[in-house]
C-alpha positions as CSV (number, residue, x, y, z in Angstrom):
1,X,-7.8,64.5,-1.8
2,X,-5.0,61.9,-1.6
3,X,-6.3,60.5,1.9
4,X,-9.6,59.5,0.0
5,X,-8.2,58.3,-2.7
6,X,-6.0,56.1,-1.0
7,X,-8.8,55.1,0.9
8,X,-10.2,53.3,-2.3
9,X,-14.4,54.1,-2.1
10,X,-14.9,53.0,-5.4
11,X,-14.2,49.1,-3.3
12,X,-16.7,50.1,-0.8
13,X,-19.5,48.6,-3.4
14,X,-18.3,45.0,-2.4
15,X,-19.7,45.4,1.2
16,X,-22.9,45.3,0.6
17,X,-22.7,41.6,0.7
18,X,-23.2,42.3,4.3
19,X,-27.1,43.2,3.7
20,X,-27.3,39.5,2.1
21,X,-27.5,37.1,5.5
22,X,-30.2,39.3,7.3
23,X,-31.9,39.5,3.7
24,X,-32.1,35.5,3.2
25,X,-33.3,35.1,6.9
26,X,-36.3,37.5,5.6
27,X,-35.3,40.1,8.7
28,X,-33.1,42.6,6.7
29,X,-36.3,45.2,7.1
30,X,-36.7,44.9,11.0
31,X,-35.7,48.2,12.5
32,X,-32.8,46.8,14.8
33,X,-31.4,44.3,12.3
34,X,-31.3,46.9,9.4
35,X,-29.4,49.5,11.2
36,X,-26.8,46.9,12.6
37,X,-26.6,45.8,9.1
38,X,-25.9,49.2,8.1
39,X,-23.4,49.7,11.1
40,X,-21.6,46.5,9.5
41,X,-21.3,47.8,6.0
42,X,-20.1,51.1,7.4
43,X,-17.4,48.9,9.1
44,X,-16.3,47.1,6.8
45,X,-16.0,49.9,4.4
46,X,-13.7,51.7,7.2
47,X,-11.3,48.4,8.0
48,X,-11.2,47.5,4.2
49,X,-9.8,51.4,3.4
50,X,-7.7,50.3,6.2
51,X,-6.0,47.0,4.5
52,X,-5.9,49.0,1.4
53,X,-3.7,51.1,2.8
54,X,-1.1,48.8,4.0
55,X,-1.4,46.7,1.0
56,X,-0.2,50.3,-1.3
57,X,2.2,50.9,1.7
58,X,3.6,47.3,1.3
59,X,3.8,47.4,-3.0
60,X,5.1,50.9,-3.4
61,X,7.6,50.1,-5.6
62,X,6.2,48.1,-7.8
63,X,3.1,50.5,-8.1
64,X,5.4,53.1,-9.3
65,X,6.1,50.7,-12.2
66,X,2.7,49.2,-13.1
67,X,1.0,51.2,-15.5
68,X,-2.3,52.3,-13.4
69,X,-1.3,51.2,-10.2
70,X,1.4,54.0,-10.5
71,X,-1.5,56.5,-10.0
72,X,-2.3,55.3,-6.6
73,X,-1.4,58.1,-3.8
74,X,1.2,56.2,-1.7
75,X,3.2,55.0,-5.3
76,X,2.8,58.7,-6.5
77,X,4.5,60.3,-3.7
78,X,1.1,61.9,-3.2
79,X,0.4,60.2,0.6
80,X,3.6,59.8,3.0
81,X,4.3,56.8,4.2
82,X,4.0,57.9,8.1
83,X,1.0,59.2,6.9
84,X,-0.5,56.4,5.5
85,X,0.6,54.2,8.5
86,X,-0.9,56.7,10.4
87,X,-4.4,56.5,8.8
88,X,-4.4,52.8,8.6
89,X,-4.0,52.8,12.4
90,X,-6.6,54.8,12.8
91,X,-8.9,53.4,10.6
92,X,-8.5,49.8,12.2
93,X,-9.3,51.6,15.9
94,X,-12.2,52.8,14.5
95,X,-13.7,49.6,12.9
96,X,-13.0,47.8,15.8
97,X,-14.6,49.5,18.3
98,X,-17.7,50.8,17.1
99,X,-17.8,47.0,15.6
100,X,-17.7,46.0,19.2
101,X,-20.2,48.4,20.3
102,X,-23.1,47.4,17.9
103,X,-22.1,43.4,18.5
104,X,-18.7,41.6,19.8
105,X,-19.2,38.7,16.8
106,X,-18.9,41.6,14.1
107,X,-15.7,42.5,15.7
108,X,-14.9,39.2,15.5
109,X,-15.4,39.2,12.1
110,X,-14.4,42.6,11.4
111,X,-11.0,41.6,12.9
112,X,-10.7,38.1,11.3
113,X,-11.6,40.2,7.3
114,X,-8.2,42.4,8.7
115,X,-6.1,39.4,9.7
116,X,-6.4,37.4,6.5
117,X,-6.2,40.6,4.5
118,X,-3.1,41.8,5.8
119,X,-1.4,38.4,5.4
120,X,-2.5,38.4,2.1
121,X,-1.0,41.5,1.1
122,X,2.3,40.9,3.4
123,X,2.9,37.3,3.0
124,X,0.9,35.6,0.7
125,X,-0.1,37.4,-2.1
126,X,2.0,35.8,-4.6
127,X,1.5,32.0,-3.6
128,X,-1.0,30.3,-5.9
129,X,-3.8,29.1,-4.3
130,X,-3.4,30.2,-0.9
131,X,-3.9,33.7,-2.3
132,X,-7.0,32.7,-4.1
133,X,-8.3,30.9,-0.6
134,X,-7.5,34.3,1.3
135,X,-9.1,36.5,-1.3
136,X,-12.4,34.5,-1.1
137,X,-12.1,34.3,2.9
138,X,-12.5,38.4,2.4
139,X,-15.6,38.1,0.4
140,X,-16.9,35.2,3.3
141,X,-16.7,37.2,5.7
142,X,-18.1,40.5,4.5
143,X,-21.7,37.8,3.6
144,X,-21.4,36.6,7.1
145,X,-20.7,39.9,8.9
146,X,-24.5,41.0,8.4
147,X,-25.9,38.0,10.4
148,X,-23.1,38.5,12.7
149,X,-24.4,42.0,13.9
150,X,-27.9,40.8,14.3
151,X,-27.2,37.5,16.2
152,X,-28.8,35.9,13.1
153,X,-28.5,32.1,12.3
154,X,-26.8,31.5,9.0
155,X,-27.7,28.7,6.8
156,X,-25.0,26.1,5.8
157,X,-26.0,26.8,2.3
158,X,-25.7,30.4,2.2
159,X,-21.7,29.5,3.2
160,X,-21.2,27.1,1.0
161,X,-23.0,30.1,-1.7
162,X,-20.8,33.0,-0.4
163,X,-17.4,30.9,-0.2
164,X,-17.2,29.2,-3.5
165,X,-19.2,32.6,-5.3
166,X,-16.1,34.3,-4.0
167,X,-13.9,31.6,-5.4
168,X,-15.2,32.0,-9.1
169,X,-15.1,35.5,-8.7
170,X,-11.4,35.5,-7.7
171,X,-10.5,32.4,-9.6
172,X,-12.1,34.3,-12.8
173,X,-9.9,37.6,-11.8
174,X,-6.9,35.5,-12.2
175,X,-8.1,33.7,-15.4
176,X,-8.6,36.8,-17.6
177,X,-5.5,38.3,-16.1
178,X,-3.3,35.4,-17.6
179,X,-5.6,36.0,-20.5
180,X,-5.0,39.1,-21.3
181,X,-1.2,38.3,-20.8
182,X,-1.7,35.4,-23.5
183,X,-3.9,37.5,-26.3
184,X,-0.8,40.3,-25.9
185,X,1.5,37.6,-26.4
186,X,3.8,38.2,-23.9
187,X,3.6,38.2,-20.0
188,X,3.4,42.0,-18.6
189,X,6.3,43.3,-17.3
190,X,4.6,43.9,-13.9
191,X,2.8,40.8,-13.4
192,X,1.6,39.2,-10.7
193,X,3.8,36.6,-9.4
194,X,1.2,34.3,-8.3
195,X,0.4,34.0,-12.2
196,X,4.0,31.8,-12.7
197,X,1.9,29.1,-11.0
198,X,-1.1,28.9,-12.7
199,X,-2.1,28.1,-16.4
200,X,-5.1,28.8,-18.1
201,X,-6.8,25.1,-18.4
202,X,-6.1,25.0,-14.0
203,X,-7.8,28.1,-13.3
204,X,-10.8,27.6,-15.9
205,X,-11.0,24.7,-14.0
206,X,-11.3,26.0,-10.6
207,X,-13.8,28.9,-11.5
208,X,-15.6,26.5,-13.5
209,X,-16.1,23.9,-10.7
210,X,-16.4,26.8,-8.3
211,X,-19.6,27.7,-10.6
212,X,-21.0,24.8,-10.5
213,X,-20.7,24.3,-6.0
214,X,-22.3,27.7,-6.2
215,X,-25.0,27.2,-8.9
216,X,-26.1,23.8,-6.8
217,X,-25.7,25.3,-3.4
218,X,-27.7,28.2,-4.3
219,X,-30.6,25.9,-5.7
220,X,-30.8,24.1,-2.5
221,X,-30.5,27.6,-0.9
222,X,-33.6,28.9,-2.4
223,X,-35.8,26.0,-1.6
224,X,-34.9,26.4,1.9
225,X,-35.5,30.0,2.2
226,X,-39.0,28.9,0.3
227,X,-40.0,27.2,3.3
228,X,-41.4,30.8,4.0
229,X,-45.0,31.0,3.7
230,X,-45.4,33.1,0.4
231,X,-47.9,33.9,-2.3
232,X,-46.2,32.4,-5.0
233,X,-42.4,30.6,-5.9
234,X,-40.7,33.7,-5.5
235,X,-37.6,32.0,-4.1
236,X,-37.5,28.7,-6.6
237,X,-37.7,31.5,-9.9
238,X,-34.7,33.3,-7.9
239,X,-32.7,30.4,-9.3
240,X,-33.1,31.2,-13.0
241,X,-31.7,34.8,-13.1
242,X,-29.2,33.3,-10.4
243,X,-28.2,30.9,-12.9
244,X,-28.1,33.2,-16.0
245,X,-26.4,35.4,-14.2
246,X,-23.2,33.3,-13.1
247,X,-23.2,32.2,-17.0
248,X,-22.7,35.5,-18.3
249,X,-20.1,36.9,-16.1
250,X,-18.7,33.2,-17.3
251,X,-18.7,35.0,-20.5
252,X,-16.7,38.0,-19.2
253,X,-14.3,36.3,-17.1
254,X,-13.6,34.1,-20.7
255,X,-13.1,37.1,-22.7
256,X,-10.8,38.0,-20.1
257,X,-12.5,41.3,-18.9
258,X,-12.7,39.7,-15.1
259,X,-10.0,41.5,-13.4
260,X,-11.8,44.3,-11.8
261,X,-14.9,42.2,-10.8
262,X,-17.0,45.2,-9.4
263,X,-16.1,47.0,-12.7
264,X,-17.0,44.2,-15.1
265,X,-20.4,43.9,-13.4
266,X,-21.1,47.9,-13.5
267,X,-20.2,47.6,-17.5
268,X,-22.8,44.8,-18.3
269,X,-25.9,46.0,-18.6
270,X,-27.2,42.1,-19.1
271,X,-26.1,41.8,-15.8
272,X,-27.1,44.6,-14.0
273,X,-30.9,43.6,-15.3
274,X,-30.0,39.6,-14.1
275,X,-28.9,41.0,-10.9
276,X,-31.9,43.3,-10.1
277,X,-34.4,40.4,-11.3
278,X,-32.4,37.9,-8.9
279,X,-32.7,40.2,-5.8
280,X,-36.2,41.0,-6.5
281,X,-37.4,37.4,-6.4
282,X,-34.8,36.1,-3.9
283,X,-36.3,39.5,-1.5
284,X,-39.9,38.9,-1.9
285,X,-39.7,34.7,-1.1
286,X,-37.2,35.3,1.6
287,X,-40.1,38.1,3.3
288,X,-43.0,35.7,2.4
289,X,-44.7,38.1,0.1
């Protein structure tokens, strides 16, 4: 069905991020502060189907010449325009008030992720850097939204984690995207405008220092959350699968297979493991097991 499909769910994956601030303050299994957390994810899978919407709405034309992107429902005639408006509307109600309902902060946040979305997609989506600090503010806010519905406190270091991990994830998009533009030869004929301002040494540079913020934020992370009374170091060993983990998707954003992040990390198997081993450890110190 076009609606769906327009709608994006395959995206939806990104919002768990808001399980990971109730998870780090060891409360994520508490009756109340799970099913708020689950409220939030629902949410923010709602007001993100939203932006996508007006984002398709707003690159219509230039969907209809891209290659994939001409697939999408609004480029291929497939979803109205009204229609579309229509749904996004209704979509951003919906967030909004049931966000409200299980906590005024997560509409707070719910409607800040909308704000900087939209301008992203209406104003700023093809001015270097800016677009890379707005694309990163959406990943932000989906990590805080979780503590948000709770009324939990959020540690400085899980900010500084969430912000510049979202960096080197959208920093790396943009890196294999010129990549693959510079193994082919040739820039694309639909390419990003935001590209013209970047070169390849600038934005291996910004994903590579945005690596290494993260990698020493999430260190100092861990040994706070091990202040938890625990059986063993669960929360310290976090950091080595943490740390293998942002190495190898170096690997893939390098070889230039970055550009879908959610896909990249789905196709690694290596990573999939890292990922589970990280949670596991990082789960069990932050409950004091």
């Amino acid at each position: 069905m076009a609606m769906i499909a327009a709608m994006r769910p395959r995206q939806w994956a990104k919002n768990v991020l808001v399980f990971a601030a109730p998870l780090a303050a060891g409360q994520l299994f508490e009756v109340d502060v799970f099913w708020a957390s689950v409220g939030a994810f629902a949410m923010f899978c709602v007001i993100s189907s939203a932006t996508y919407l007006i984002n398709d709405i707003k690159d219509r034309e230039s969907d209809r010449e891209h290659p994939s992107k001409c697939k999408r429902p609004i480029a291929a005639g497939e979803l109205s325009v009204p229609l579309a408006i229509s749904l996004a509307l209704v979509l951003a109600a919906i967030a909004l008030v049931v966000s409200y309902s299980i906590a005024p902060a997560l509409a707070a946040v719910v409607l800040a992720y909308a704000v900087f979305t939209v301008s992203y997609s209406m104003l700023f989506k093809h001015e270097p850097v800016i677009e890379l600090a707005l694309i990163s503010m959406g990943f932000l806010l989906r990590a805080v939204a979780g503590g948000a519905a709770s009324d939990l406190p959020i540690s400085q270091w899980f900010l500084i984690v969430a912000g510049f991990g979202s960096l080197f994830m959208a920093a790396g998009k943009r890196f294999s995207e010129l990549k693959r533009e510079e193994i082919a030869g040739s820039p694309s004929k639909n390419r990003r405008k935001s590209l013209e301002g970047y070169s390849l040494s600038y934005l291996q540079f910004v994903w590579g220092t945005a690596a290494a913020v993260t990698i020493m934020g999430y260190a100092l992370w861990a040994f706070d959350v091990a202040q938890t009374p625990s059986s063993l170091a669960w929360a310290e060993w976090s950091v080595l699968p943490f740390v293998l983990a942002i190495l190898r998707y170096g690997i893939v954003i390098d070889r230039g297979d970055a550009e879908a992040p959610e896909d990249a990390v789905t196709a690694d198997k290596a990573l999939l493991f890292l990922g589970a081993a990280w949670l596991i450890l990082f789960a069990m110190g932050a409950l004091g097991v």
